[in-house]
ZATOR-91427 format. One line per 4 residues: number of its first residue (from 1); their letters; for each residue z, y, x of C-alpha. Coordinates in nm, 3 decimals. Layout:
! residues N
NUM> A> Z:Y:X  ...
END
This chain:
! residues 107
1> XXXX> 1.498:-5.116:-6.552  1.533:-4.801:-6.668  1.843:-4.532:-6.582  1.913:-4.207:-6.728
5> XXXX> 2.132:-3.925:-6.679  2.300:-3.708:-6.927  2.472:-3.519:-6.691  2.634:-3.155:-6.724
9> XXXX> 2.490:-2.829:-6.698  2.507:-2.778:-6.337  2.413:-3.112:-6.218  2.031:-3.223:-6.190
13> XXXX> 1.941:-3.515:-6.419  1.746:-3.762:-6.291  1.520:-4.025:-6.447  1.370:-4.336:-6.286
17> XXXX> 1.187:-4.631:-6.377  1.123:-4.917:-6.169  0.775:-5.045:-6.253  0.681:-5.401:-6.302
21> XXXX> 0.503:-5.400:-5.914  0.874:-5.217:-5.747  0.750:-4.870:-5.719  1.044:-4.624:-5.779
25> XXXX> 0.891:-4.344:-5.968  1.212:-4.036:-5.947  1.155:-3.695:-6.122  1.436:-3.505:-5.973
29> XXXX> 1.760:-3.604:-5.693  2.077:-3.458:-5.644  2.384:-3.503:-5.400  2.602:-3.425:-5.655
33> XXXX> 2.423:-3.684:-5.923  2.442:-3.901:-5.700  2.836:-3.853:-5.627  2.906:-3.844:-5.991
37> XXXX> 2.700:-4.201:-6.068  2.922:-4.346:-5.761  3.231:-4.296:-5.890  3.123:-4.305:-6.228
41> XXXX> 3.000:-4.681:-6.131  3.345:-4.730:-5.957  3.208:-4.795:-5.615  3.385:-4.664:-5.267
45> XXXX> 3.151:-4.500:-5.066  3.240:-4.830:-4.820  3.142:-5.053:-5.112  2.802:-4.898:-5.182
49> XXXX> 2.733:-4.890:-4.809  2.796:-5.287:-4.843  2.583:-5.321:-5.137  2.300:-5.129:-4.976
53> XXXX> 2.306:-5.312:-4.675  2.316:-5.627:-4.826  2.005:-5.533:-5.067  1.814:-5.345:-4.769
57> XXXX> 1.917:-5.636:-4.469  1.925:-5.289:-4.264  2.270:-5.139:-4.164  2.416:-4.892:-4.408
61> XXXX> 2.774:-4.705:-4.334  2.998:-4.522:-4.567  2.903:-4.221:-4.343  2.540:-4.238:-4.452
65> XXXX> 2.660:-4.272:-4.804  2.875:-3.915:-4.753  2.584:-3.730:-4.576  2.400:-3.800:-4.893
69> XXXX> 2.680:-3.666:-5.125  2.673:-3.375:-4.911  2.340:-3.301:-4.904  2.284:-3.323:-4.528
73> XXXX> 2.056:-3.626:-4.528  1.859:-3.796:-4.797  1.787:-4.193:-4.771  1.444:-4.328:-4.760
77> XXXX> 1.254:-4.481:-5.016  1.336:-4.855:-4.931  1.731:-4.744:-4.920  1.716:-4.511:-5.246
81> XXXX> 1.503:-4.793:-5.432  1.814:-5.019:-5.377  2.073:-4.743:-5.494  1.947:-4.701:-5.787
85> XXXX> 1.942:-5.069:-5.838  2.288:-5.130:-5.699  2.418:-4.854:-5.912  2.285:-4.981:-6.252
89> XXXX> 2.397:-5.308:-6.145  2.768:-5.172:-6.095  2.775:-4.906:-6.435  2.634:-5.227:-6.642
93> XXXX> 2.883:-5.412:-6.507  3.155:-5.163:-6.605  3.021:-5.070:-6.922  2.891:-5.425:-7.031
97> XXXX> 2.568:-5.257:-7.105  2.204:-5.411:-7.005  1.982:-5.123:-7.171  1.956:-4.752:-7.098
101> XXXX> 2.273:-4.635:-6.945  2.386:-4.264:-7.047  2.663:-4.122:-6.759  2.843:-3.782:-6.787
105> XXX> 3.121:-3.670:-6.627  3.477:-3.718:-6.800  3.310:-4.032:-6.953
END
């Protein structure tokens, strides 16, 4: 899997790949990328925290989700190795797409 974002000037892109053994390999994080890729994907904040909890078996609220957004916490690798899964899962899903995904805002 690979995810890429062409995201505004502003807003910090972020590239990760997910190598063949599950290591997450990210160059650069944002709470705002990662705000825009939620709603970009379609996703509450409440269905993400689903998603992730589902993925992770650990519990994961909406509040944990908006802490994130907000740049007052950051989740772990376990958690953020499942967001980026769960929201590749949800933009292919809305944009019928299976190879590199492109997101920008307006789009």
């Amino acid at each position: 899997m690979h995810v890429a974002s062409n995201t505004p000037s502003g807003l910090a892109d972020l590239a990760a790949r997910v190598a063949a053994d599950g290591e997450v390999q990210v160059m650069q994080y944002s709470p705002e990328w990662l705000a825009t890729v939620r709603r970009a994907s379609g996703l509450t904040q409440e269905d993400l925290a689903e998603r992730l909890a589902s993925a992770t078996g650990r519990p994961v609220r909406s509040s944990y989700i908006s802490a994130w957004e907000h740049g007052k916490r950051t989740p772990n690798a376990q958690v953020f190795a499942a967001l980026l899964a769960e929201l590749t899962a949800a933009l292919d899903a809305k944009n019928k797409r299976t190879d590199k995904l492109y997101i920008s805002r307006g789009a």
